[in-house]
KEBA-722881 format. One record per residue: residue number from 1; x, y, z of N, C-alpha, C, O in turn. Coordinates in nm, 4 decimals. Atoms other than C-alpha are relative to their C-alpha. Layout:
SITE   k     n_px     n_py     n_pz    ca_px    ca_py    ca_pz     c_px     c_py     c_pz     o_px     o_py     o_pz
SITE NUM        X        Y        Z        X        Y        Z        X        Y        Z        X        Y        Z
...
REM end
This chain:
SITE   k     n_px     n_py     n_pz    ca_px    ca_py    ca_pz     c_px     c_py     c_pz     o_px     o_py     o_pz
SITE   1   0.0092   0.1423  -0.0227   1.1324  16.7443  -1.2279   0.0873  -0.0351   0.1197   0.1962   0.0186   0.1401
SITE   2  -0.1089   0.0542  -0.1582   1.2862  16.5819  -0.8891   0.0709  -0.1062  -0.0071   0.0711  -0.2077   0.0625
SITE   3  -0.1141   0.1085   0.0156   1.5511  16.4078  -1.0301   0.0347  -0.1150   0.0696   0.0390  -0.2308   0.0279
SITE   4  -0.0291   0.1675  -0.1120   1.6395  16.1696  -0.7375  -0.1241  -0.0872   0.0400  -0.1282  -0.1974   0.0946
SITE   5   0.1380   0.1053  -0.0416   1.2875  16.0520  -0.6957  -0.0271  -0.1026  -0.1106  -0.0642  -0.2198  -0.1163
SITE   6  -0.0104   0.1251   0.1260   1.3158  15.9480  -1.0409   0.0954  -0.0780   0.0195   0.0657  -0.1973   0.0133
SITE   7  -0.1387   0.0999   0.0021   1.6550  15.7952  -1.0018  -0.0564  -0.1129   0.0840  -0.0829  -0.2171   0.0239
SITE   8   0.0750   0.0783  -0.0798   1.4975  15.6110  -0.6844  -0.1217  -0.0833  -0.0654  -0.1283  -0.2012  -0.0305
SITE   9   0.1130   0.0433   0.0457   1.1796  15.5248  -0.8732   0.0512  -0.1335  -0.0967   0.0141  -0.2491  -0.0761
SITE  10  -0.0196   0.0916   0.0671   1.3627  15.3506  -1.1689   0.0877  -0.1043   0.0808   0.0735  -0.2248   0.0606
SITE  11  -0.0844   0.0795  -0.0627   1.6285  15.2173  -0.9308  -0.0855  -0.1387   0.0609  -0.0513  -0.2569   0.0656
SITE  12   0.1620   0.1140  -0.0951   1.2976  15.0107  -0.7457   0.0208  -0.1201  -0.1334   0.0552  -0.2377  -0.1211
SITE  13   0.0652   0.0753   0.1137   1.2235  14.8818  -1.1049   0.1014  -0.1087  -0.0542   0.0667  -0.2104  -0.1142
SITE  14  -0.1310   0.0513   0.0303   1.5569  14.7497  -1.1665   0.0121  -0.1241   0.0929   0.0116  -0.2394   0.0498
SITE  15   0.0432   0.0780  -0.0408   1.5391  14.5882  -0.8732  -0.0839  -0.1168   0.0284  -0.0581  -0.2136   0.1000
SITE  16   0.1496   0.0812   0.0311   1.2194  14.4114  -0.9322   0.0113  -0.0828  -0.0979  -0.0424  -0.1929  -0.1096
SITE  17   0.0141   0.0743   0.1116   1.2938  14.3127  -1.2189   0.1254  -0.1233  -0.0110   0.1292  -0.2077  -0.1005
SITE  18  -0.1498   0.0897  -0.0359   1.6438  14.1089  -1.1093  -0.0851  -0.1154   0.0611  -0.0581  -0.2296   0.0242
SITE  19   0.0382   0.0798  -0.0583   1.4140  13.9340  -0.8943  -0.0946  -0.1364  -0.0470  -0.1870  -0.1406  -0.1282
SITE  20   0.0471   0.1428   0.0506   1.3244  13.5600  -0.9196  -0.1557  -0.0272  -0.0257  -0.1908  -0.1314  -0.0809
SITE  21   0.1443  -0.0158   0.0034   0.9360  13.6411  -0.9089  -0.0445   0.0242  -0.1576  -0.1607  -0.0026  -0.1881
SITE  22   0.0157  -0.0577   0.1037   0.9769  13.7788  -1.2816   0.0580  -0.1067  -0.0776   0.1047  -0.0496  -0.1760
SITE  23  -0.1031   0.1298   0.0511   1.1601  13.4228  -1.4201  -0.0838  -0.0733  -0.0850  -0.0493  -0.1816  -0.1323
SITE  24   0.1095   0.0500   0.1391   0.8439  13.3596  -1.6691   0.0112   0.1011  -0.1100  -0.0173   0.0835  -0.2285
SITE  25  -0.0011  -0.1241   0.1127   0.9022  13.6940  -1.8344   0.1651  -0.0120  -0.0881   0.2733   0.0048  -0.0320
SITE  26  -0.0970   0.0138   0.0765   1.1489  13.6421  -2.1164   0.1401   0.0769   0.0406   0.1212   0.1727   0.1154
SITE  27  -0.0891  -0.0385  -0.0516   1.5086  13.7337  -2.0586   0.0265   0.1590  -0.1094   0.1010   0.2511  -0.0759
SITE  28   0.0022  -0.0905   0.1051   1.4645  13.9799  -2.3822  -0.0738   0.1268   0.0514  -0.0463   0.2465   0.0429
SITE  29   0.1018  -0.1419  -0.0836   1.2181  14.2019  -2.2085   0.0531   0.0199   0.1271   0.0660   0.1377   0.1603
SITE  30  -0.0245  -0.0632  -0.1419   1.3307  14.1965  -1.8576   0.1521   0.0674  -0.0618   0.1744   0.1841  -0.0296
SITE  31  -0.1175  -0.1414   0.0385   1.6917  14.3420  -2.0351  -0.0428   0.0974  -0.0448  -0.0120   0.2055   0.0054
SITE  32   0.0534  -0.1756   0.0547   1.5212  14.6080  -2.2299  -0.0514   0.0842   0.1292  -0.0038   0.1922   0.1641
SITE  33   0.0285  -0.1065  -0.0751   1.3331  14.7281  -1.9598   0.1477   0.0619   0.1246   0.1836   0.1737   0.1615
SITE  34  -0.1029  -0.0191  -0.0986   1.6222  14.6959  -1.7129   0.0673   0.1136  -0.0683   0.0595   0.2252  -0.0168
SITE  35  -0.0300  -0.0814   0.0354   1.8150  14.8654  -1.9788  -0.0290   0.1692  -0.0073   0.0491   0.2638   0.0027
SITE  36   0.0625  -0.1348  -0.0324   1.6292  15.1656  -1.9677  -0.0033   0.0978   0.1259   0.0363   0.2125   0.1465
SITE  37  -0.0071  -0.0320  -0.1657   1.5539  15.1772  -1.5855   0.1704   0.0550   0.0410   0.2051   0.1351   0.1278
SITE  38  -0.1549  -0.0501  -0.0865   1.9594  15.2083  -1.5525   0.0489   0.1131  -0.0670   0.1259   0.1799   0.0019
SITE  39   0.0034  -0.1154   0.0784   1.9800  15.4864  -1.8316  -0.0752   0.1013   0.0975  -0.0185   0.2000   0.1442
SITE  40   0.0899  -0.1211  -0.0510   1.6991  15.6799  -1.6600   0.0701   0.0077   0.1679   0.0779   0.1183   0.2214
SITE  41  -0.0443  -0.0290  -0.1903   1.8440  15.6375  -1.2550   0.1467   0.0631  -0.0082   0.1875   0.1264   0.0891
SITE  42  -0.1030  -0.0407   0.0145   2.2033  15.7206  -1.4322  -0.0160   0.1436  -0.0139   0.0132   0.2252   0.0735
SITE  43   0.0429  -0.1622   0.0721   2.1088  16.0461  -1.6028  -0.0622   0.0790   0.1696  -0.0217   0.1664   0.2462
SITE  44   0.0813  -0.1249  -0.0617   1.8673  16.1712  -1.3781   0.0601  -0.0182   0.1613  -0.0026   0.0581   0.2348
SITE  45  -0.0959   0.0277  -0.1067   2.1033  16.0640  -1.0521   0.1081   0.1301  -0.0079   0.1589   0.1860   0.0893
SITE  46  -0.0819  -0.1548  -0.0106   2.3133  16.3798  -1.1842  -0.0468   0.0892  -0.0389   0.0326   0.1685  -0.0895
SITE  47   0.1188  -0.0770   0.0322   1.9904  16.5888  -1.2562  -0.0089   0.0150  -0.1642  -0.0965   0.0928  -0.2021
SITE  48   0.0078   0.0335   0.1370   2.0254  16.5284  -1.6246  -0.1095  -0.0807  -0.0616  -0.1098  -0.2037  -0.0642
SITE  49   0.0939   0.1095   0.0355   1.7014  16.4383  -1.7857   0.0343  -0.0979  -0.1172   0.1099  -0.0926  -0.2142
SITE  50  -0.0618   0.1199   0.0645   1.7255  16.1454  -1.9259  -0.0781  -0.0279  -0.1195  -0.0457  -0.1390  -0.1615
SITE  51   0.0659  -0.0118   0.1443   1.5050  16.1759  -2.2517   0.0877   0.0915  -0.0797   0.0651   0.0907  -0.2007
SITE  52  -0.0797  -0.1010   0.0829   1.7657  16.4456  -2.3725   0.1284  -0.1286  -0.0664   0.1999  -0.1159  -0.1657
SITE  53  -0.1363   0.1026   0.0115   2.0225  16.0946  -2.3521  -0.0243  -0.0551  -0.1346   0.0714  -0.1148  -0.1840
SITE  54   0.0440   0.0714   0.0723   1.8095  15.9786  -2.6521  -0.0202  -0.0196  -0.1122  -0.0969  -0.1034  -0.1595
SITE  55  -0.0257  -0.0461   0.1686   1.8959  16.0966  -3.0000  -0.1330   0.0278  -0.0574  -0.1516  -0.0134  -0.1719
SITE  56   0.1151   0.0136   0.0735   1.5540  16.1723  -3.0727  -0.1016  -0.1020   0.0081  -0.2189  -0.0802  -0.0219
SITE  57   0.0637   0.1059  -0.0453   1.4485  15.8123  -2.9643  -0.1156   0.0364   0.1070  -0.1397   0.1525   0.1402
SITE  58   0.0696   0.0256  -0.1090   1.2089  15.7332  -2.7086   0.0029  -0.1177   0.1117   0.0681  -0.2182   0.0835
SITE  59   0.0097   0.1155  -0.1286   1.1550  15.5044  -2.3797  -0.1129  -0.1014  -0.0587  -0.2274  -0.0702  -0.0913
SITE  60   0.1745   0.1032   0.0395   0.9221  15.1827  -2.4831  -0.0025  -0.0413   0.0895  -0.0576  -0.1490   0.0664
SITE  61   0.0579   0.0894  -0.0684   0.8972  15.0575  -2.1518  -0.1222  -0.0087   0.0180  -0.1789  -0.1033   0.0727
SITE  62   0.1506  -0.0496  -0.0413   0.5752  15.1928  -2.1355  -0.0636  -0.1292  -0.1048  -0.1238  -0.2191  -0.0460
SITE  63   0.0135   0.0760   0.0881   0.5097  14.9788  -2.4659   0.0117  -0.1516   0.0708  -0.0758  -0.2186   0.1256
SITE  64   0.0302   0.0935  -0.0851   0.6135  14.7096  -2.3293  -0.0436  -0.1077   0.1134  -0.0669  -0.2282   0.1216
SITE  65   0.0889   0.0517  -0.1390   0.4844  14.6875  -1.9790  -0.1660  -0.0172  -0.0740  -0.2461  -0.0942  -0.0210
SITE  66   0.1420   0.0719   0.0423   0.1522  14.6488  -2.1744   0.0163  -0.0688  -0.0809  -0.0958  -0.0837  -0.1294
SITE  67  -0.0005   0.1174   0.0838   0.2429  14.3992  -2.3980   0.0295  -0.1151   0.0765  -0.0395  -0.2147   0.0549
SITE  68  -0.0330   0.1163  -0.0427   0.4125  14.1612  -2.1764  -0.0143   0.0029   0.1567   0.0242  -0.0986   0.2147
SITE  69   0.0723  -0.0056  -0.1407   0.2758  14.2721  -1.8030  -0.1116  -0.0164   0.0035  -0.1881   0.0708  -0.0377
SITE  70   0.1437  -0.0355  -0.0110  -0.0277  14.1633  -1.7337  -0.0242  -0.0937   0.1163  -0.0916  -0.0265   0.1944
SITE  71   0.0076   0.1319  -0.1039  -0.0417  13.8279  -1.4651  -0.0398   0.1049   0.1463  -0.0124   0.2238   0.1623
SITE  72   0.0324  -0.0438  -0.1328  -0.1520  13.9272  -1.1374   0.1428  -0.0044   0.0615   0.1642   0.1016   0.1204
SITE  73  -0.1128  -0.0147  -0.0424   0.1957  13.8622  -1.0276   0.1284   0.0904  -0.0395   0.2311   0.1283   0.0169
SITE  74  -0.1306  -0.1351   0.0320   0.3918  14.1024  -1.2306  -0.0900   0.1502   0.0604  -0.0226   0.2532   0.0610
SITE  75   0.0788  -0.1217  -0.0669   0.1290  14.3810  -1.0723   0.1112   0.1062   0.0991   0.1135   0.2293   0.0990
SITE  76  -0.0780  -0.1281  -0.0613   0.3984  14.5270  -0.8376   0.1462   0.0267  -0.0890   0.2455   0.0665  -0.0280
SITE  77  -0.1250  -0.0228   0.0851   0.6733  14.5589  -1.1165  -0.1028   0.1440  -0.0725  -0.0941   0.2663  -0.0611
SITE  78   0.1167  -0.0844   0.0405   0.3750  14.7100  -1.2923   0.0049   0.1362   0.0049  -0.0020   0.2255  -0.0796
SITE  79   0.0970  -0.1190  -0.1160   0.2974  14.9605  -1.0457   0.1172   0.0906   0.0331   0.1002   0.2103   0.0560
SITE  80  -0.0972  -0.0469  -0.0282   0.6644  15.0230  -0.9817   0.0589   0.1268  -0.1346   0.1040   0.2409  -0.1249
SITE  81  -0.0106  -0.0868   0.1313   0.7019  15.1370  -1.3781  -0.0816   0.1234   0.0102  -0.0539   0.2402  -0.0172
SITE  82   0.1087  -0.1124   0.0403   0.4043  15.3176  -1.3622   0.0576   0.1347   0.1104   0.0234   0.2518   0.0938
SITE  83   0.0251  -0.0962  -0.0892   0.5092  15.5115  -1.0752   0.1113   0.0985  -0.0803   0.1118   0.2216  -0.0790
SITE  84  -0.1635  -0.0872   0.0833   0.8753  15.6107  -1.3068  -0.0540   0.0802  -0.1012   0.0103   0.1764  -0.1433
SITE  85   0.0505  -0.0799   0.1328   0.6111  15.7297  -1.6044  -0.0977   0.1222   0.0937  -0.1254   0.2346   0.0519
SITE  86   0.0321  -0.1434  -0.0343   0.4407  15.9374  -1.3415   0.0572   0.1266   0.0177   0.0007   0.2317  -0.0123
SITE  87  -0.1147  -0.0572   0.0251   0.7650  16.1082  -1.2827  -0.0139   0.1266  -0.0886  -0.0241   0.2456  -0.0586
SITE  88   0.0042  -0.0193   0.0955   0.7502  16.1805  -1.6017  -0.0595   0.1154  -0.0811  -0.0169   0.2100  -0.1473
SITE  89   0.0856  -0.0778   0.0503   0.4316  16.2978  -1.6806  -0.0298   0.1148   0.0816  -0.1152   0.1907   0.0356
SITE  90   0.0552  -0.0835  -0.0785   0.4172  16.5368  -1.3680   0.0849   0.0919  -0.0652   0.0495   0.2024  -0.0240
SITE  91  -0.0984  -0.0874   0.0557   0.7080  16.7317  -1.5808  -0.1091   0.0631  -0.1158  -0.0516   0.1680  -0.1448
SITE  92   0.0926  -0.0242   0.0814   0.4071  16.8158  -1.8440  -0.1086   0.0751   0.0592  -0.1906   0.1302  -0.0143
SITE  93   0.0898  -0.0732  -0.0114   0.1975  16.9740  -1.6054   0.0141   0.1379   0.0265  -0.0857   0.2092   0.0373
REM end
């Protein structure tokens, strides 16, 4: 897995999500996901994957970006997540 691309990837999302464009999306969801995004850019910032950080847990942003993303305007937050679960999933192939 290429650790810093992830770190970079979630770092984007973090970003995105601070931003005033996202100020309809509850303050409950934009912390969870944030929360996560800074777990995953921490960990994997010192090549440490960051699903090992997780007692067995899992990541729901994924969960959530389809429950509460959907507006044409959250599309590049969206797109930004999706790109952190590709990450992800390219570690599976």
């Amino acid at each position: 897995m290429d650790y810093q691309k992830l770190s970079a990837a979630a770092n984007k999302v973090t970003i995105e999500i601070e931003s005033d464009e996202l100020s309809h999306i509850s303050e409950n969801t934009k912390q969870s996901i944030k929360n996560q995004m800074i777990l995953i850019e921490k960990y994997a910032g010192k090549n440490i994957h960051p699903r090992t950080q997780l007692n067995g847990n899992q990541f729901t942003y994924g969960i959530i970006l389809s429950r509460e993303l959907s507006s044409p305007d959250e599309l590049k937050v969206k797109s930004l997540i999706d790109d952190v679960s590709k990450i992800f999933d390219a570690e599976k192939s």
